[in-house]
N, C-alpha and C positions, 0 to 999 in steps of 0.2 A: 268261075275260076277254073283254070285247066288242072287238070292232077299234080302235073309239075309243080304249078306253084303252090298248088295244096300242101305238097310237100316241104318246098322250099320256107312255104310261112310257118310250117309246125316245127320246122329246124331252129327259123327265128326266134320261134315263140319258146320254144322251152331253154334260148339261149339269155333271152331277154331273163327268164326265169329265175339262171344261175346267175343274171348279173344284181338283178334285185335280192336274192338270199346273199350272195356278197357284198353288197353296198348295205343293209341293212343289219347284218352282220359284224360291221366295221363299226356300228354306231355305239355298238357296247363297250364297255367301259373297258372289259378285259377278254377281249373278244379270242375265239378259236381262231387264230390268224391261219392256221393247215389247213380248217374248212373254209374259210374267205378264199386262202389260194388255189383250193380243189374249183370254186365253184367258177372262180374267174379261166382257169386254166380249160374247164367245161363250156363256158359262153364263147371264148375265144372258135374254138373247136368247132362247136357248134355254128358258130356264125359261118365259118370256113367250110364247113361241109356243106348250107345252106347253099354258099354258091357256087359250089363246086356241082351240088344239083341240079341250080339254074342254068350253070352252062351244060351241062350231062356229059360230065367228066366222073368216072367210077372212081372209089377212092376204097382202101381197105380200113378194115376196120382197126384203128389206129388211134394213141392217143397223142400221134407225136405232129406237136404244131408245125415243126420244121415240115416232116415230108408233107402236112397239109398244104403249108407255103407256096410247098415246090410244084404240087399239083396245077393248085392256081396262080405260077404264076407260066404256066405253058399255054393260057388264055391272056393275063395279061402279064406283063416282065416287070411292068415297073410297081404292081402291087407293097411286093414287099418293102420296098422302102417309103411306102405309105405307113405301117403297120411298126414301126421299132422294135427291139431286140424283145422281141415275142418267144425266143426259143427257153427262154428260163420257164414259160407257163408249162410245157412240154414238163418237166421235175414235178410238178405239183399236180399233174393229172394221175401220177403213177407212184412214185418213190418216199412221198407223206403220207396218204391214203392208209399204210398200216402201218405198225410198231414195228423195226427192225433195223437191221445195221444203217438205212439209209434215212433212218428218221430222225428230224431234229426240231423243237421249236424255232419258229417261225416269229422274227421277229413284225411286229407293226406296222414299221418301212415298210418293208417286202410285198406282205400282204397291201399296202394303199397301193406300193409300186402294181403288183398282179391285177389290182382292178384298175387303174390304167391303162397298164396293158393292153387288157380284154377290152375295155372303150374303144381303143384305138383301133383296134382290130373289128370291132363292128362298125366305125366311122369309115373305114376304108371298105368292107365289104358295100355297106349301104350306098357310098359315093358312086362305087362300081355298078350300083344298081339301080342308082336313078334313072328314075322315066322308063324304066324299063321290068318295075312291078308294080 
């Protein structure tokens, strides 16, 4: 396996990560819905950056899915409308995470909504990367 995809698979792998402590998360009864949304908002992220490595497109360190998006979609255009309104994950990677004027419980919705989200968002990188890892 070349280094690139070394990297590319460890991006996956610790995406796939956050998406299992989210799905498995949601199974409790009265689950932390802020951490279900951190963690889907992180796979999201994570998957995006994966192929932003495959294609060796630089990206900063950033937790915001939109400018993720925008990266890839300067390789492909019609990406994001694979992927649905992803930009609400972008809130839960940053403005939940602590106590403070921008923190609120998170209703149950939200959070099933966010791991959604994050699915869709590895269905459409993965599409993009058929046959081709």
């Amino acid at each position: 396996m070349s280094d690139k995809l070394a990297v590319v698979s460890a991006w996956f792998k610790k995406a796939e990560n956050d998406l299992i402590n989210a799905e498995h998360t949601l199974k409790m009864e009265k689950p932390p819905c802020d951490t279900v949304c951190f963690h889907a908002s992180q796979c999201a992220e994570k998957y995006l950056k994966g192929l932003l490595t495959f294609y060796g497109i630089d990206f900063p360190k950033t937790h915001s899915i939109e400018d993720l998006v925008l990266l890839c979609k300067q390789h492909d255009p019609l990406i994001e409308s694979e992927m649905g309104e992803v930009e609400v994950l972008s809130s839960y990677g940053v403005e939940v995470r602590y106590p403070g004027e921008d923190y609120y419980d998170i209703p149950r919705e939200d959070a099933e909504e966010a791991v959604e989200l994050a699915k869709g968002v590895k269905e459409a990188v993965l599409k993009h990367l058929k046959g081709k890892i």
